[in-house]
VOMARTOR-351652 format. One record per residue (C-alpha): y, z, x. Coordinates in nm, 3 decimals. Last residue first. Layout:
! VOMARTOR-351652
@north: Y | up: Z | east: X
...
This chain:
! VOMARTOR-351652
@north: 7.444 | up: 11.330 | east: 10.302
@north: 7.853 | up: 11.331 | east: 10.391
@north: 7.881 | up: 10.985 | east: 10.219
@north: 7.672 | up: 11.111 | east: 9.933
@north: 7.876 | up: 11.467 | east: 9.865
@north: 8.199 | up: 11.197 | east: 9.942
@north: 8.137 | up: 11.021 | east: 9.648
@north: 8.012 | up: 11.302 | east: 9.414
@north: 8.349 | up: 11.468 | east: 9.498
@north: 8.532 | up: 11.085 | east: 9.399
@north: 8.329 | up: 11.125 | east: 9.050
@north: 8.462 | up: 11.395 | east: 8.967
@north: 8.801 | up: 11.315 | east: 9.054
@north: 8.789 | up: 11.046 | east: 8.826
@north: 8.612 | up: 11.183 | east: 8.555
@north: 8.973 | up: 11.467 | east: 8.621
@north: 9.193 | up: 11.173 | east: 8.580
@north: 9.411 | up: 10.916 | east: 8.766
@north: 9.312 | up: 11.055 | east: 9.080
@north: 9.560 | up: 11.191 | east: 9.320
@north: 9.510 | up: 11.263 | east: 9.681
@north: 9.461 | up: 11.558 | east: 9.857
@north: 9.099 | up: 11.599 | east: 9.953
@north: 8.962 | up: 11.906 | east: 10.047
@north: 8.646 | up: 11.925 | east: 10.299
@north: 8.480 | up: 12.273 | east: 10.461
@north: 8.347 | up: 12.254 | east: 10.839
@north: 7.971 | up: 12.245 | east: 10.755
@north: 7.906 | up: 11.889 | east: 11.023
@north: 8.237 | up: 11.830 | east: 11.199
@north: 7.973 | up: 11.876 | east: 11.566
@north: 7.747 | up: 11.629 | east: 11.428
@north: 7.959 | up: 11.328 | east: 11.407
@north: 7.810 | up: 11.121 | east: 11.167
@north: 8.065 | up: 11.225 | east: 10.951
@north: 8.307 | up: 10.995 | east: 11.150
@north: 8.055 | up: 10.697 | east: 11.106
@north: 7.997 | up: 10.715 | east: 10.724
@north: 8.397 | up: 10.789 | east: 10.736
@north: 8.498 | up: 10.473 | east: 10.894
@north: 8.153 | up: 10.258 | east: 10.615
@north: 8.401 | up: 10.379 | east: 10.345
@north: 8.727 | up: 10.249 | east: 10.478
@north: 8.953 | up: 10.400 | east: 10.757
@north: 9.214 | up: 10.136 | east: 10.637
@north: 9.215 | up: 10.228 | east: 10.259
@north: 8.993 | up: 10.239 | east: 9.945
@north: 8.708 | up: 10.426 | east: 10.085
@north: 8.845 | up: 10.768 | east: 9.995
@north: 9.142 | up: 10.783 | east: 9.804
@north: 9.511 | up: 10.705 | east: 10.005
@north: 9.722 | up: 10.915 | east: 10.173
@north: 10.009 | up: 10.711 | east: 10.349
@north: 10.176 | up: 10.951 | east: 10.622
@north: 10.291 | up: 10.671 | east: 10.796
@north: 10.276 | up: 10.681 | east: 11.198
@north: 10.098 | up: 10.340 | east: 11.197
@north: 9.865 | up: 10.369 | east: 11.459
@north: 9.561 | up: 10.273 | east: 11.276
@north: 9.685 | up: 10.117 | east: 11.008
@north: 9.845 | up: 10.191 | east: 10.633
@north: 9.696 | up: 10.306 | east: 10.295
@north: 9.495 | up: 10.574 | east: 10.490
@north: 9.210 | up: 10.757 | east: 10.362
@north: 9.242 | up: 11.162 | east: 10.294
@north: 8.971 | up: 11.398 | east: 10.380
@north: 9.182 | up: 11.708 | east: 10.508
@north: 8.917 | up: 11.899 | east: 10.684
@north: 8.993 | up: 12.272 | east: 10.723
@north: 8.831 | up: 12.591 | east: 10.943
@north: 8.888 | up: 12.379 | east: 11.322
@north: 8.811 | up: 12.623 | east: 11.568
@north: 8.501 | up: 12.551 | east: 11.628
@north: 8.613 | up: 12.144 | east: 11.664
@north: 8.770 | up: 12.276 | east: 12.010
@north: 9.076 | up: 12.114 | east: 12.051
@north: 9.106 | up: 11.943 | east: 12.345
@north: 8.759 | up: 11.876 | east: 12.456
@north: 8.670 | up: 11.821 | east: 12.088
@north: 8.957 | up: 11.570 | east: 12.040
@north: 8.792 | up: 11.361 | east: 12.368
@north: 8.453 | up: 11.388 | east: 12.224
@north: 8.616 | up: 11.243 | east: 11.853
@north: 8.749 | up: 10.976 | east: 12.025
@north: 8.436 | up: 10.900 | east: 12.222
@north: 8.274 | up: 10.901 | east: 11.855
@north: 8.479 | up: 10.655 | east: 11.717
@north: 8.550 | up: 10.613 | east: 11.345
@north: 8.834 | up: 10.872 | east: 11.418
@north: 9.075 | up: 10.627 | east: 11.541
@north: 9.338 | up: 10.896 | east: 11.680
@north: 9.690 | up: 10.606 | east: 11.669
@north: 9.915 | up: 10.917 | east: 11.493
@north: 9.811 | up: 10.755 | east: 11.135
@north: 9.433 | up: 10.769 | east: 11.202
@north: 9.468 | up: 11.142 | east: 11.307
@north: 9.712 | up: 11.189 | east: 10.965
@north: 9.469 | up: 11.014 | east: 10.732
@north: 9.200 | up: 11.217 | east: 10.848
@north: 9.399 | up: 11.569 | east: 10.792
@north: 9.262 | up: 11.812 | east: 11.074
@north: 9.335 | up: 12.184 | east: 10.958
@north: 9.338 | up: 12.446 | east: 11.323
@north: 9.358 | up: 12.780 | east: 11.350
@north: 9.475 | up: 13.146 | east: 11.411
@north: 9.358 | up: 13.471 | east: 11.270
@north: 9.177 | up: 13.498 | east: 11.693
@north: 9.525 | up: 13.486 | east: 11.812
@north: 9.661 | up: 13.378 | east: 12.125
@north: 9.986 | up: 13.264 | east: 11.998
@north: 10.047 | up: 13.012 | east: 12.284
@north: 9.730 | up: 12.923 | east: 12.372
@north: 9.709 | up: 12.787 | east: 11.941
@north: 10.080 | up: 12.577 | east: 11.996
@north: 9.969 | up: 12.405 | east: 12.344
@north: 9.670 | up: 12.295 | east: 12.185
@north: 9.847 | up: 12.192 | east: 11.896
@north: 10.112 | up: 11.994 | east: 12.082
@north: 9.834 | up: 11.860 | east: 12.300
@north: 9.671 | up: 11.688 | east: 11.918
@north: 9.954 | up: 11.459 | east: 11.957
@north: 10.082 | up: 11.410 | east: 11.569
@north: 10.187 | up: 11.812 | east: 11.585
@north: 10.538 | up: 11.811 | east: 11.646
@north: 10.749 | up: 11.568 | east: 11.462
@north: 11.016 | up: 11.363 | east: 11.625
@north: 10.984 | up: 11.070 | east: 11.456
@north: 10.711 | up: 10.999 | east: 11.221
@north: 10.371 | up: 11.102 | east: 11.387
@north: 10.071 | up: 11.161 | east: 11.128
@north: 10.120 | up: 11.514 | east: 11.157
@north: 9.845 | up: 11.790 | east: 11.275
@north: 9.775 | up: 12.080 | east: 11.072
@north: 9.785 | up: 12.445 | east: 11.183
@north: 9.561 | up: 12.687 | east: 11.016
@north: 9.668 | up: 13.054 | east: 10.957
@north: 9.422 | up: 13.288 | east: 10.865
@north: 9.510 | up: 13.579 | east: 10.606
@north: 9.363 | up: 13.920 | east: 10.716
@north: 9.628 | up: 14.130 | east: 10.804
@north: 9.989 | up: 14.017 | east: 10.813
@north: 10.373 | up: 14.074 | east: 10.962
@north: 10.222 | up: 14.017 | east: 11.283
@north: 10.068 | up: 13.731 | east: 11.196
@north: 10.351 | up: 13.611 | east: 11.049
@north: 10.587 | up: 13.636 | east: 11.358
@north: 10.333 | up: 13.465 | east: 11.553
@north: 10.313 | up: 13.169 | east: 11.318
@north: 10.677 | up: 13.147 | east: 11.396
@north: 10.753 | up: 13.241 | east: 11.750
@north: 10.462 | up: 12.949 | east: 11.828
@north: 10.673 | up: 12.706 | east: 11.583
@north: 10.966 | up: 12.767 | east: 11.791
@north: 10.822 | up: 12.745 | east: 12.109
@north: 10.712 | up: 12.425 | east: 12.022
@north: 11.020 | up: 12.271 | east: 11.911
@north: 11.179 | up: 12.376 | east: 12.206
@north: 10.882 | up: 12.162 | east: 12.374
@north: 10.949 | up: 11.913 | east: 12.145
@north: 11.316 | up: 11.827 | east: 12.234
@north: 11.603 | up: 11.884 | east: 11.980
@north: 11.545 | up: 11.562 | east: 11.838
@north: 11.503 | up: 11.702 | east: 11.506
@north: 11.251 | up: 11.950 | east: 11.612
@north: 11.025 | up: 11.808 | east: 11.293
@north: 10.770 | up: 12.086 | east: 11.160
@north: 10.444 | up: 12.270 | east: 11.229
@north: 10.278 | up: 12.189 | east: 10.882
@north: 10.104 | up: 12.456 | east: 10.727
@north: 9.759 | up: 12.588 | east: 10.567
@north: 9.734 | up: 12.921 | east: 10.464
@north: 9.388 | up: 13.058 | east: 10.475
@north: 9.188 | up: 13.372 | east: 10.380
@north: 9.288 | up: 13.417 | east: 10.032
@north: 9.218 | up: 13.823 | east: 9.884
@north: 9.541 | up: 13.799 | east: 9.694
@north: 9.700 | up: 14.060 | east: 9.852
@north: 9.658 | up: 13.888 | east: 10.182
@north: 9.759 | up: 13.537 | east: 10.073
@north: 10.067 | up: 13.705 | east: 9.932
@north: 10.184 | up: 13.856 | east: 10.261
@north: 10.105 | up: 13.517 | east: 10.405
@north: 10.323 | up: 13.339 | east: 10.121
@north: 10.597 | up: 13.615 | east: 10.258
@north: 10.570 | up: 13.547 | east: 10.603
@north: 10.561 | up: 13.162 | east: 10.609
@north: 10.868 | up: 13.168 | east: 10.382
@north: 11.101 | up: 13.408 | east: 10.572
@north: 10.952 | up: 13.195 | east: 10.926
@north: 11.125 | up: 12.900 | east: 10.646
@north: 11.437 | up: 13.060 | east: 10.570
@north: 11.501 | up: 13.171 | east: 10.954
@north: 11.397 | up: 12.838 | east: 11.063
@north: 11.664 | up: 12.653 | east: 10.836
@north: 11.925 | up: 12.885 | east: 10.887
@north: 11.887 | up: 12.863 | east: 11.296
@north: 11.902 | up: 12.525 | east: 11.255
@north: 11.655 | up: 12.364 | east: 11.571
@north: 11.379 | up: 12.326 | east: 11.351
@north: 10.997 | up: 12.379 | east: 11.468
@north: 10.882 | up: 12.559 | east: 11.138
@north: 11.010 | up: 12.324 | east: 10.889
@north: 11.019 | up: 12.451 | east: 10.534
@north: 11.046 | up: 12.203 | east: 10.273
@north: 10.691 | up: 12.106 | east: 10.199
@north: 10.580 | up: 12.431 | east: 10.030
@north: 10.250 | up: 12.599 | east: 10.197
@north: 9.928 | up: 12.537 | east: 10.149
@north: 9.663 | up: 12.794 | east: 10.007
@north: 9.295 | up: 12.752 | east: 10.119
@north: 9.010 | up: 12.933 | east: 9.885
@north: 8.675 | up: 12.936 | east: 10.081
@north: 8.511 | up: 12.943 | east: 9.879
@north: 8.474 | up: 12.815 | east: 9.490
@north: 8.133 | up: 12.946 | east: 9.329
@north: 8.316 | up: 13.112 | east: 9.051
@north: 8.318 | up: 13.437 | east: 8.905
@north: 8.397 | up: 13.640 | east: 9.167
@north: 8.735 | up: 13.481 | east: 9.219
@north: 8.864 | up: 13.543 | east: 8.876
@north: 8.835 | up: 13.888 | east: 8.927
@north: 9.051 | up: 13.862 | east: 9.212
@north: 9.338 | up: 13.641 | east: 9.070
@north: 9.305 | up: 13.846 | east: 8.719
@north: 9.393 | up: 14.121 | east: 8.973
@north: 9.668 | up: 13.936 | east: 9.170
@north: 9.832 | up: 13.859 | east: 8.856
@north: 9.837 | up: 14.205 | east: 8.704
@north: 9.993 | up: 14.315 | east: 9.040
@north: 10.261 | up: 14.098 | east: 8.992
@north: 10.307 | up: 13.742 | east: 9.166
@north: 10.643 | up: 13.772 | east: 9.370
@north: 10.853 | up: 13.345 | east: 9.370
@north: 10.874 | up: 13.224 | east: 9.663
@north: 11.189 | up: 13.018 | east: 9.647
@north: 11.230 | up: 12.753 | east: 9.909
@north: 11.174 | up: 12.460 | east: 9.669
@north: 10.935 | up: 12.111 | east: 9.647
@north: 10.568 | up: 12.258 | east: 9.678
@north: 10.679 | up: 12.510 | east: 9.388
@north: 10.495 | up: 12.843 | east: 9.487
@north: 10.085 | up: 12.950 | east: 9.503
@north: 10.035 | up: 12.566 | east: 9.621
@north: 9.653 | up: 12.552 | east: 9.603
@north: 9.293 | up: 12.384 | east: 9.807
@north: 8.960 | up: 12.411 | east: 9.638
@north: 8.581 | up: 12.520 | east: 9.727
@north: 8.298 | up: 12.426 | east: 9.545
@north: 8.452 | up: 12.145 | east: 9.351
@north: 8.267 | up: 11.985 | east: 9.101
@north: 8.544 | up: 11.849 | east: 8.853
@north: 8.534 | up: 12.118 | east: 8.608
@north: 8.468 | up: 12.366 | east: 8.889
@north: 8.834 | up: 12.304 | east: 9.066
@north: 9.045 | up: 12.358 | east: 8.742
@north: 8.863 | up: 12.678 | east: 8.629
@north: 8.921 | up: 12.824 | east: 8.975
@north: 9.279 | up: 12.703 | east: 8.938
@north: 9.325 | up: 12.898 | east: 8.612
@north: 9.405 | up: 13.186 | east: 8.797
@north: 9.722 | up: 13.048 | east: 8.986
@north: 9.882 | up: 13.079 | east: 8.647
@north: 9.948 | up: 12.811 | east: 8.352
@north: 9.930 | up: 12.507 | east: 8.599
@north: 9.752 | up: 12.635 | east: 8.865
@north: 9.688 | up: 12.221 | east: 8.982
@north: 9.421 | up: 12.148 | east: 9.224
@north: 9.384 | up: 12.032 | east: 9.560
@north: 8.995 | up: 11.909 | east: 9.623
@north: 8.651 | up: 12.044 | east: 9.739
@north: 8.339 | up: 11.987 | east: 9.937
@north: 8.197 | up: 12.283 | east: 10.079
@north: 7.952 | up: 12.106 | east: 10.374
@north: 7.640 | up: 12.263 | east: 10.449
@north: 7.584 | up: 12.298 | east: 10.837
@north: 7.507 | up: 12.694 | east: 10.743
@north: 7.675 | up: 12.845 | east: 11.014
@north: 7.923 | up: 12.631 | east: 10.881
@north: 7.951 | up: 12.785 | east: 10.561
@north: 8.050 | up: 13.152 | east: 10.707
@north: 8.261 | up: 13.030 | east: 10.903
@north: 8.482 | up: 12.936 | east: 10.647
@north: 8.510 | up: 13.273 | east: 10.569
@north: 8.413 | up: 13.452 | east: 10.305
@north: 8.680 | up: 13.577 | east: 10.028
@north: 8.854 | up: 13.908 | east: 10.098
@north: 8.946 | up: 14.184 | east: 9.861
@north: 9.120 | up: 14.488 | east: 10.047
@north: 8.987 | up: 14.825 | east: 9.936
């Protein structure tokens, strides 16, 4: 019988927020449950291969059971998995898409045995090849791994807008989700990214006019990530909460946005040490009320 966490559905019916951070699996994907609980986490973000290389590298049944077990001992759901930074879904190289639609499928196929129900990605650069082809690209993509899948969820994430990305305009991800049509299809906001690509989140008229577009229901993910540069900026500059351009008081008034209220939080950046990262999920577990 396949071995699914909940959904993140599941918590927002409940308009209780999962707070949560990316954590390490240093000495086995396992221990990442560990990692997350010791500094509060209730649900977590992973890499299950090398962030930085195209290898995807098999986890053995053994794995995937100790996985599993591990799972259902700890109050950490849902469980997202990112994928590896080098693979660009919207390229124009055929080598380079085939290698990363290669990697998309086979981290999904993992996701599945594994019992995870979403893989977070990043739609790509068309490398001035024109966005729409860039588009059609990514939709073949995700597409092609659903397909090749059963349960795992796939949640797009916008960019923060260096050139010729797709996904900084939040059209490109409208356009991207009626595309593939699929219900195991969604959407991962990262709030450094929105307030990079010129989307000030602090205000609520921006956040109707991303609802209209989007559809916050379908958004399963928040990145919570400050931003070291300005509104605008197109630099993907992650900085910790409160301590950067969107500011403490930016995401008192985003979160006061009813409609983001139970969609699950991870934030991504580094803390000097796990007190520290502690104490940064008791921050934002006060800032969300």
């Amino acid at each position: 019988m396949h071995f699914s966490f909940a959904k993140a559905a599941d918590f927002m019916v409940e308009h209780e927020y999962r707070v949560g951070r990316h954590v390490s699996t240093a000495g086995g994907i396992s221990n990442s449950f560990i990692n997350a609980e010791s500094v509060g986490c209730n649900t977590m973000q992973i890499f299950i291969s090398s962030p930085r290389i195209w290898d995807v590298p098999d986890i053995n049944a053994a794995g995937i059971e100790l996985f599993r077990s591990s799972a259902s001992e700890h109050d950490i759901i849902p469980v997202f998995v990112h994928m590896p930074y080098l693979p660009n879904l919207a390229s124009p190289d055929s080598n380079i898409y085939k290698k990363s639609v290669d990697a998309l499928i086979k981290i999904s196929k993992l996701c599945d045995e594994l019992g995870i129900g979403y893989l977070i990605t990043h739609l790509g650069s068309h490398k001035g090849n024109g966005k729409e082809k860039g588009i059609r690209n990514v939709i073949n993509a995700i597409s092609t791994a659903i397909q090749a899948t059963e349960h795992v969820n796939i949640l797009m994430e916008d960019q923060a807008g260096h050139a010729n990305s797709v996904g900084a305009d939040i059209d490109d991800i409208k356009d991207i989700y009626s595309g593939i049509r699929s219900k195991r299809v969604g959407i991962c906001l990262d709030t450094c990214h929105l307030f990079a690509a010129g989307y000030d989140i602090r205000d609520h008229k921006v956040l109707d006019k991303m609802d209209r577009t989007l559809g916050f229901v379908n958004v399963k993910c928040l990145h919570l990530n400050d931003s070291l540069s300005g509104l605008g900026s197109f630099k993907d500059r992650h900085e910790r909460i409160g301590s950067g351009a969107i500011g403490m008081d930016g995401f008192k008034d985003f979160f006061s946005y009813g409609k983001l209220r139970g969609i699950p939080i991870i934030m991504e950046t580094a803390q000097p040490s796990s007190t520290a990262e502690a104490k940064e999920i008791t921050t934002v577990r006060k800032l969300i009320g």
